[in-house]
C-alpha angles and dihedrals in degrees: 000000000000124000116233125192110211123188104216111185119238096245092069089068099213113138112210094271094056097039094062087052097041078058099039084051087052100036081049098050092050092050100246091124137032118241088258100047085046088045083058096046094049085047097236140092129282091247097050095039084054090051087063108032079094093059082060103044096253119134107222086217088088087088109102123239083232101066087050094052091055089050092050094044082055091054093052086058097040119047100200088056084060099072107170144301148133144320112215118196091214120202147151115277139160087026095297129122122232093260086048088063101040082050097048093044094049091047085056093045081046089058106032108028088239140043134196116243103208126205147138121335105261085156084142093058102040085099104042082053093052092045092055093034086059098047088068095039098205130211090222132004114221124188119206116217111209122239097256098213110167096001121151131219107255120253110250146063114301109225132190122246110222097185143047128187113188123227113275089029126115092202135057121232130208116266104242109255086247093059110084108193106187127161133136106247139095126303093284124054135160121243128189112234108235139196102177144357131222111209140181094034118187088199116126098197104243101145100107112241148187133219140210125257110190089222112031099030125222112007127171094214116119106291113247114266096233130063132008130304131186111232143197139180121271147083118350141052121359112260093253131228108313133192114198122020106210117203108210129216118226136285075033106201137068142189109237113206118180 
């Protein structure tokens, strides 16, 4: 990489540190530089650099999905670039396909930058996932969404959630008008909080897991075929065939009201 002197005059006010972020953010937002090779220049990680392209202006969605295709495909091949993340037991519901809803959630990504993933309520393990979650402090949190082959629509009547409150958060927020939140369950659900969506996906989900059990920790035995499991890599069953990746946003999951 090559070294450039710049002259900055006094009155900017930018000491060194913040002046190689202030041009990775810019060399960033004009495509010139991944998220990773901007990351370098501005001297932090990817996950930090990410955290303040904001404080910039800058929206962190100008990361390809390429270029998170090709991070998750490595993955697939090495299993310490995997970190950890989610098993989602993908399936139709509200009248829609699977493709329906992969379509639907990107166009909202598409509009808003961001979508809501909705499933099961898991309300009681939201914690137990963020602690864990924090304890290998990720670059990036990935969630799997199972083939789906031979899955049913659910019996019930699917309802619309109205309101989200993010992990962490004491008050719920509206869901934006572009954010369709549908699911048939009570009036409380969990939704994953999204930023982009690979599909389609050509892994076969051969890098061996584990996967959480709220009791007895990390175990290596199939993982159950209903709700959702954080996962890691290790010793234990392989991941299995997968249709969708989803990448989350931090803090990752929400609480869905209706």
């Amino acid at each position: 990489m090559p070294i450039i002197t710049l002259n900055i005059p006094d009155s900017a006010k930018l000491n060194e540190k913040e002046a190689a972020i202030f041009m990775a953010a810019n060399l960033y937002e004009k495509g010139k530089l991944s998220l990773g090779q901007a990351a370098e220049v501005a001297g932090l990680t990817k996950r930090t650099f990410a955290e303040l392209l904001g404080t910039y202006g800058v929206s962190i969605f100008n990361y390809p999905a390429s270029e998170i295709a090709d991070d998750v495909n490595n993955s697939t091949k090495n299993d310490n670039n995997l970190e950890i993340g989610f098993w989602h037991p993908f399936g139709p519901h509200g009248g829609e396909t699977l493709e329906d809803i992969i379509n639907r959630k990107a166009a909202e990504i598409e509009k808003n930058g961001w979508t809501l993933w909705s499933f099961q309520n898991r309300e009681k393990t939201h914690q137990l996932w963020t602690d864990r979650i924090s304890e290998h402090n990720p670059s990036r949190v990935f969630v799997f969404c199972s083939e789906g082959k031979g899955t049913q629509e659910p019996k019930g009547e699917t309802k619309e959630y109205h309101y989200y409150k993010p992990y962490g958060e004491s008050q719920s927020i509206k869901i934006p008008k572009d954010i369709h939140v549908l699911h048939p369950s009570p009036k409380i659900g969990s939704a994953f909080i999204v930023k982009s969506i690979i599909f389609p996906t050509n892994n076969q989900g051969q890098t061996t897991i584990q996967w959480l059990h709220k009791e007895k920790g990390w175990i290596g035995d199939k993982i159950p075929t209903r709700g959702e499991y954080l996962i890691k890599v290790g010793k234990g069953r392989n991941l299995g065939k997968y249709r969708a990746i989803l990448e989350l946003e931090y803090p990752y999951i929400a609480e869905v009201t209706a």
